[in-house]
C-alpha positions in Angstrom: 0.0 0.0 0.0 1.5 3.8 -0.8 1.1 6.9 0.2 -1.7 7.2 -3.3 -3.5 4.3 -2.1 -3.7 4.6 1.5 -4.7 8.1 0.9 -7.9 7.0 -1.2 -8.2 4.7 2.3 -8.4 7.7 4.6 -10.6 10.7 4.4 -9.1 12.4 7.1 -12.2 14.5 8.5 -14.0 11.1 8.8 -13.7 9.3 12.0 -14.7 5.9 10.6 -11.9 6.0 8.5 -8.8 5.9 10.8 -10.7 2.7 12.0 -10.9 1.3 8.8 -7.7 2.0 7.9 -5.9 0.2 11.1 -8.0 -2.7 10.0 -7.1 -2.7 6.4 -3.7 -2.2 7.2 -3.3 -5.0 9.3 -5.0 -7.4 6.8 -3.2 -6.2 3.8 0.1 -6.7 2.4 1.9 -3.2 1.9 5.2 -1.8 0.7 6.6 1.4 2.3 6.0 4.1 0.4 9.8 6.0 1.7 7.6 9.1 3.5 8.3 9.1 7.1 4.6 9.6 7.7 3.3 7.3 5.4 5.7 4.4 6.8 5.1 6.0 10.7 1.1 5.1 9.8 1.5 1.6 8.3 3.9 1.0 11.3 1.4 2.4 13.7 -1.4 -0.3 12.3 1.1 -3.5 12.0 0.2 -6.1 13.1 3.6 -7.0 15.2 3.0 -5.2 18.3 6.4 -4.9 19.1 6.6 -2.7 15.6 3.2 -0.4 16.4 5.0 0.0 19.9 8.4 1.0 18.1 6.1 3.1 16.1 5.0 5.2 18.5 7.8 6.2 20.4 8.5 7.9 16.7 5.2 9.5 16.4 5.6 11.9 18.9 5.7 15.2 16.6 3.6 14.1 14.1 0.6 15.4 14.5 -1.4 14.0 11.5 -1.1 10.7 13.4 -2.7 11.6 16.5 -5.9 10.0 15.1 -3.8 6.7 15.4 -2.7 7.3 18.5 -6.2 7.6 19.9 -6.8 3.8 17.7 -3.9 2.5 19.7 -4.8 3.8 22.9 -7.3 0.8 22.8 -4.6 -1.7 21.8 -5.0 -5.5 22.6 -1.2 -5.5 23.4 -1.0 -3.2 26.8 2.9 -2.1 26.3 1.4 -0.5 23.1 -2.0 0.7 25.0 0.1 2.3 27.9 2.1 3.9 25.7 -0.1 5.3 23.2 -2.1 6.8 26.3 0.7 8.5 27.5 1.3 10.3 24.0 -2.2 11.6 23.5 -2.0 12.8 27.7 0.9 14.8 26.8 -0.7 16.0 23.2 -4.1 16.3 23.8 -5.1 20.1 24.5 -8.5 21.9 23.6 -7.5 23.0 20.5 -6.4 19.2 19.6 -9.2 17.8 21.4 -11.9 19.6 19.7 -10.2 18.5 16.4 -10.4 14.7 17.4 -13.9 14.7 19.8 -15.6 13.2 17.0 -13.1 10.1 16.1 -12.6 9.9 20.2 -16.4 9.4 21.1 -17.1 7.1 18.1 -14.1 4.8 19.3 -14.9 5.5 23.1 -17.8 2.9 22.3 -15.2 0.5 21.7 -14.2 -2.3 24.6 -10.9 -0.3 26.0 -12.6 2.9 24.8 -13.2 4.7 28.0 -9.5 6.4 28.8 -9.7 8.5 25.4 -12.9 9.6 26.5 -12.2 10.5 30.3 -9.5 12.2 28.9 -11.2 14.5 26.4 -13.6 15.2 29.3 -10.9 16.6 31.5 -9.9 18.2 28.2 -13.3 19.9 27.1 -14.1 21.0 31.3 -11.3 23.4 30.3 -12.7 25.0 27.7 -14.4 28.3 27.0 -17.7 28.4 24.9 -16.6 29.8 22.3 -13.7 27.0 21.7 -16.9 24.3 22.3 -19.1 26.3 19.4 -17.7 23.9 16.6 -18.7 21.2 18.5 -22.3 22.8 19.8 -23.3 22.3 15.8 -21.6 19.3 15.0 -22.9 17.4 12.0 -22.0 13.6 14.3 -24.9 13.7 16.8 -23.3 11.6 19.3 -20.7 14.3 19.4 -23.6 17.1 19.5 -25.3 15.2 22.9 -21.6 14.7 25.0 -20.7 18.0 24.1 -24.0 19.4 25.1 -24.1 17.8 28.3 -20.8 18.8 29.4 -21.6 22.4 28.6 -24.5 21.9 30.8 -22.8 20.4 33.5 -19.9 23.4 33.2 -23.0 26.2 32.8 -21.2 27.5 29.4 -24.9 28.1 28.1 -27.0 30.8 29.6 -30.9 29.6 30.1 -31.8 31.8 27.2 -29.5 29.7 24.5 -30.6 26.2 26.5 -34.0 27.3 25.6 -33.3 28.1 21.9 -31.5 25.0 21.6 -34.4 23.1 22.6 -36.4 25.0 20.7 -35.4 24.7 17.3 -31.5 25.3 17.0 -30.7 21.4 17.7 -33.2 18.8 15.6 -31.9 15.8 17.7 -34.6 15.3 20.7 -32.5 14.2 23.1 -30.5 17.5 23.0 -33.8 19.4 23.1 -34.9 17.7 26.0 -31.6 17.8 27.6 -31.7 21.6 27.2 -35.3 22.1 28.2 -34.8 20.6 31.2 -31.6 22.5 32.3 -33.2 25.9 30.8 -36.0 25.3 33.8 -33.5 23.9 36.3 -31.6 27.1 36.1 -34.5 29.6 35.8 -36.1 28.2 38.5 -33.4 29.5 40.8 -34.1 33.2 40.0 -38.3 32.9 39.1 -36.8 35.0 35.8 -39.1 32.9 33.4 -39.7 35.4 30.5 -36.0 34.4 28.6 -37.1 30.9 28.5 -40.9 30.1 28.2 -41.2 31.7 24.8 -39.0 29.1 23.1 -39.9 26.6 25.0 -43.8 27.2 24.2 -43.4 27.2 20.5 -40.7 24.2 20.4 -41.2 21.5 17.8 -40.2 18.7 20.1 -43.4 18.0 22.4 -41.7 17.1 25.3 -39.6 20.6 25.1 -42.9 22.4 24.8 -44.5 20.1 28.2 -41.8 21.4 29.9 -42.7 24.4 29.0 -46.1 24.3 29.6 -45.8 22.6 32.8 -43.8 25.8 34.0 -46.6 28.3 33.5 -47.5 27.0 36.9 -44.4 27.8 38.7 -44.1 31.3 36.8 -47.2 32.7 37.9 -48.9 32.0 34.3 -51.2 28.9 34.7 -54.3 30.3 32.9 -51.8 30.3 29.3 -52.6 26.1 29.5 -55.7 26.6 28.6 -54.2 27.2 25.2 -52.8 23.8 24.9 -55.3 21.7 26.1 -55.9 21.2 22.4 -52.2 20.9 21.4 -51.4 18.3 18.7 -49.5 16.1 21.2 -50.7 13.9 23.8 -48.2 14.7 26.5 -48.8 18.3 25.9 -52.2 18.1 26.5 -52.0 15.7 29.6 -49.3 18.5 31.1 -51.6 22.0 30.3 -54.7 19.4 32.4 -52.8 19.4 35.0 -51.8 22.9 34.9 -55.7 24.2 34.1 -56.7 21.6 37.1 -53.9 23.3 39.8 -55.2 26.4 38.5 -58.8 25.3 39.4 -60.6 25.5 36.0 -62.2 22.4 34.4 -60.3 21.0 31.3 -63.4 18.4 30.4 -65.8 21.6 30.6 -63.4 23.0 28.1 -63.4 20.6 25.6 -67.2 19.5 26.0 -67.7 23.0 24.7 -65.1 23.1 21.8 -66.3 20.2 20.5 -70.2 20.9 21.1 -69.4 24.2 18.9 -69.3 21.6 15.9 -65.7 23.5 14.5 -63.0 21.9 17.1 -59.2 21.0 16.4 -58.2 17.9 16.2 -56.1 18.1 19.5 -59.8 19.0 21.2 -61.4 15.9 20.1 -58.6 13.6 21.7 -58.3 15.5 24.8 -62.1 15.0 25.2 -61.6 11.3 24.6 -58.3 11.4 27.4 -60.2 12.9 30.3 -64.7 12.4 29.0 -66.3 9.4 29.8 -68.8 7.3 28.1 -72.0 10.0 28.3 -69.1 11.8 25.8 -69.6 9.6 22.7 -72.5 11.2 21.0 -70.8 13.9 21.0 -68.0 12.5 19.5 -70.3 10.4 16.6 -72.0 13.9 16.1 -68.1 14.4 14.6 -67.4 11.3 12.7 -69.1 13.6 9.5 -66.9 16.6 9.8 -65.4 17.5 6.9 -62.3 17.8 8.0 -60.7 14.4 7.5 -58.2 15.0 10.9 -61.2 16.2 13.2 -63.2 12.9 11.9 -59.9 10.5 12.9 -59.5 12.2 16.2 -63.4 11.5 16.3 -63.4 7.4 15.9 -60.5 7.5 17.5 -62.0 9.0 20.5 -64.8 6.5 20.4 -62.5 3.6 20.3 -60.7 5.3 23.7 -63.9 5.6 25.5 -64.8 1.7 24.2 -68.1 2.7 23.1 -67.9 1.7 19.5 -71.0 0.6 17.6 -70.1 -2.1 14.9 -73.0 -1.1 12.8 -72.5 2.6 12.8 -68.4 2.4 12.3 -68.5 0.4 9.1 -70.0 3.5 6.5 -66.3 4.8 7.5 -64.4 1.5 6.6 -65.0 3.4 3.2 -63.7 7.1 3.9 -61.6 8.7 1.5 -59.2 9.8 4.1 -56.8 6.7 4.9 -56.6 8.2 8.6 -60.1 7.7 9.4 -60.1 4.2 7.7 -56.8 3.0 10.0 -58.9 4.5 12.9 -62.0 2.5 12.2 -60.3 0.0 11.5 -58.5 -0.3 14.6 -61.9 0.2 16.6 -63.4 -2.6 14.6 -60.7 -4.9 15.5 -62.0 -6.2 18.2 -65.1 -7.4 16.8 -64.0 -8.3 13.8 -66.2 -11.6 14.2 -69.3 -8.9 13.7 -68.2 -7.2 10.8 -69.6 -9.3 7.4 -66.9 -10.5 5.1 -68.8 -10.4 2.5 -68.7 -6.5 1.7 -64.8 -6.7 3.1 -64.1 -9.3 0.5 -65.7 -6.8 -2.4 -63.2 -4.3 -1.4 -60.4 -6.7 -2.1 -61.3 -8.3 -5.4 -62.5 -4.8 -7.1 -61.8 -5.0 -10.9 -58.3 -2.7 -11.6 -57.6 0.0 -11.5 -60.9 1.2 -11.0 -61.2 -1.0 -7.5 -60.9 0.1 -4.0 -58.1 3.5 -2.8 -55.4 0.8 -0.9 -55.9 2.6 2.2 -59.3 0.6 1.9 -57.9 -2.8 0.9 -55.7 -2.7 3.5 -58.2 -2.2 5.9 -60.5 -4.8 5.0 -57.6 -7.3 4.9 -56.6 -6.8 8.4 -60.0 -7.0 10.1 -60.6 -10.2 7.5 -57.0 -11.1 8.7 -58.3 -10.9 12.3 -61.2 -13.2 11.6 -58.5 -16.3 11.1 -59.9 -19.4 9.6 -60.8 -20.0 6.3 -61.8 -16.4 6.1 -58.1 -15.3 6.4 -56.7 -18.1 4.3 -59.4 -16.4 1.6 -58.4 -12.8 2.0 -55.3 -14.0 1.9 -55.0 -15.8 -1.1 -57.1 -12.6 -3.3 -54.5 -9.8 -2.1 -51.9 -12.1 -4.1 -53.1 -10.2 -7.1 -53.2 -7.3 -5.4 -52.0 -4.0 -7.2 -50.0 -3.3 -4.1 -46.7 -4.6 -3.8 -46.6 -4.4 0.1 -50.2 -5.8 0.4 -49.5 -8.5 -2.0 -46.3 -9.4 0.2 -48.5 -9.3 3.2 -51.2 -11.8 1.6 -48.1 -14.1 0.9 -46.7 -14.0 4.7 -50.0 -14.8 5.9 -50.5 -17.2 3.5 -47.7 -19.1 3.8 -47.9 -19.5 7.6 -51.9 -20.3 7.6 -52.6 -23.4 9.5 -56.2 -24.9 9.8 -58.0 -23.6 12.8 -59.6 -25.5 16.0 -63.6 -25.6 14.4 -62.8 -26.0 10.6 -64.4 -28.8 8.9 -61.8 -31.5 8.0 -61.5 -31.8 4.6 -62.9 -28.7 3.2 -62.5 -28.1 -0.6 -62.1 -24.4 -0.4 -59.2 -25.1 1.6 -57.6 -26.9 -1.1 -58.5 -24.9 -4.2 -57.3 -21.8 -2.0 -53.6 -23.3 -1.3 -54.0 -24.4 -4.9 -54.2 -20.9 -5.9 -50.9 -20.2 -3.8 -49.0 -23.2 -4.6 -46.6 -20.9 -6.2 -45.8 -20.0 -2.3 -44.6 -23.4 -1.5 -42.1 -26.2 -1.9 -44.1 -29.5 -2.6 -43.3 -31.2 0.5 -44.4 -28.1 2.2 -48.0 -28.2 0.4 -48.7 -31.1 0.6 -47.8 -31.4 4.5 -50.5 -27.8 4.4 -53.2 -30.1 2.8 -52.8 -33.0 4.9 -53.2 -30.9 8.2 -56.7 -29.8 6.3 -57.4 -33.2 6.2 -57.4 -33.1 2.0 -55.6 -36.0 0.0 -51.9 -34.2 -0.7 
């Protein structure tokens, strides 16, 4: 291997690559390439101990091998682990360790891995924020979260910056969280609430914005819940309840009256489900019509929360044109699936193409016939083989091919064997005829 080649090996601002390279060097055959940092690298990966040891004790002013270093520091041979951990303790400063955090963390999950990364703590602790910045914004998200943590730990970040991290600067949750929570932590100190509920309020990341909710309590603002009772997120809604409630106001009042209106938000209709009881569900079927398609989802699915659904009034939406209110319906009707006629569900799945059924219907229909088991799944089954779909025809084919005949069938049924008939294409013969015999058919 030369200098050319192992060059193509190693992009150098890529962590993953010194790793690669120390493995591809020590299964390859190489030549030295007659550069003293080209021969120090292939010496550094060899697979003689006794050389990567030698190796080392040459390395020291090279700093484009102090990625290596940190590989060795891990080294199965401990003359060559010691050593290399005594090189990157006398090389590693914040300007150096900034440069190799990213390689350092991904190799600190490595067995032999945690030195490097106690070090580049001790390293890091020292620095100012403006040295951790690079990090702050790393692309490696690993990175991002260790760095983060330490800064919070060292209180680099004022609660104002935690607060717009976990707002929207940082699109990883865990640092959003992470930042939310120290934000409040720190705020809660001083009662000085205004730099940090803003961004906290309108965060993307729900559990940033409960924390954020669940502080208008402590910061003298409890009666701004009420505006997120109807929040898009369950945990958000749960959180401004218990806020309204502390606050003593009635969050079921609320949303009886939202949704009564006959014009709610979606988030309205589910927190009535959460917290409404049974005497609820009218109003909640007096929604299954709306014409928006996410009111009428929240609206089954409501109904399915409180268990009161009706079989016979939940299948006209087996047939919506939105495919949420079909999943929804469809996951109330599962249940009693034994209720719901196959005969209609069948229809949907052997409609004439490509004029038949929106998928979002097929689908549905197959899993409540699915549910039914039998011979009614092995015959849902079997027509979704010719399904437009290729996921739904994979589907059929799963289900096919584990069928078994079901405590109650009739021995010897002739459906059964024209149906595997149909899907012989799904089995080895062995296989089928083994299927048929368990049916009690002639294999």
């Amino acid at each position: 291997m030369d200098e050319k080649e192992m060059g193509e090996k190693t992009d150098v601002g890529d962590p993953l690559s010194w790793l690669r390279l120390d493995e591809a060097l020590r299964r390859e055959s190489y030549a030295p390439s007659g550069l003293a940092e080209s021969q120090l690298a292939i010496d550094l990966c060899h697979h003689d101990g006794r050389v990567r040891e030698a190796a080392l004790q040459q390395a020291v002013g090279h700093p484009v091998l102090l990625p290596l270093i940190v590989v060795r520091c891990a080294d199965w041979v401990p003359q060559v682990r010691e050593r290399a951990r005594e090189l990157l303790g006398e090389a590693l400063d914040v300007e150096t360790g900034v440069a190799l955090a990213p390689l350092i963390l991904l190799f600190g999950r490595r067995g032999r891995g945690a030195f490097a990364i106690e070090s580049l703590d001790a390293v890091l602790r020292r620095a100012s924020r403006e040295q951790l910045a690079p990090l702050l914004t790393c692309a490696d998200r690993a990175v991002r979260r260790h760095v983060h943590r330490l800064a919070v730990e060292e209180g680099l970040l004022s609660p104002a910056e935690l607060a717009r991290a976990a707002a929207a600067r940082d699109a990883d949750t865990a640092v959003q969280i992470l930042c939310a929570d120290a934000a409040l932590a720190a705020v809660a100190k001083t009662g000085d609430y205004d730099e940090v509920l803003e961004p906290l309020l309108d965060a993307r990341n729900p559990r940033a914005r409960a924390a954020g909710v669940t502080a208008l309590r402590a910061a003298g603002r409890p009666e701004r819940a009420e505006g997120f009772l109807a929040d898009r997120s369950t945990v958000v809604r749960a959180c401004a309840r218990y806020v309204v409630r502390q606050h003593g106001g009635d969050p079921l009042a609320v949303y009886r009256a939202w949704c009564s209106a006959g014009d709610p938000v979606p988030g309205a209709v589910s927190g009535l489900a959460e917290c409404g009881g049974r005497g609820d569900a009218e109003v909640l079927w007096g929604l299954v019509g709306h014409p928006a398609a996410s009111v009428r989802a929240r609206a089954v699915g409501g109904l399915r929360v409180l268990d009161v659904v009706d079989v016979r009034r939940m299948l006209p939406l087996l047939d919506d044109p939105a495919p949420g209110v079909v999943r929804e319906a469809t996951l109330a009707l599962l249940p009693s699936a034994r209720l719901v006629p196959d005969g209609p569900l069948m229809e949907r799945l052997a409609g004439e193409w490509p004029k038949g059924w929106p998928r979002h219907v097929r689908v549905g229909a197959f899993r409540l016939l699915d549910e039914r088991g039998g011979i009614v799944r092995l015959r849902a089954a079997v027509t979704v083989l010719d399904d437009p779909d290729e996921r739904l025809r994979a589907w059929g084919a799963q289900v096919v091919q584990r069928w078994r005949p079901e405590e109650g069938m009739v021995p010897g049924d002739p459906e059964v064997g024209e149906l595997l008939g149909r899907a012989r294409h799904l089995f080895g013969e062995y296989v089928l005829k083994r299927r048929l015999w368990e049916a009690g058919l002639d294999g």
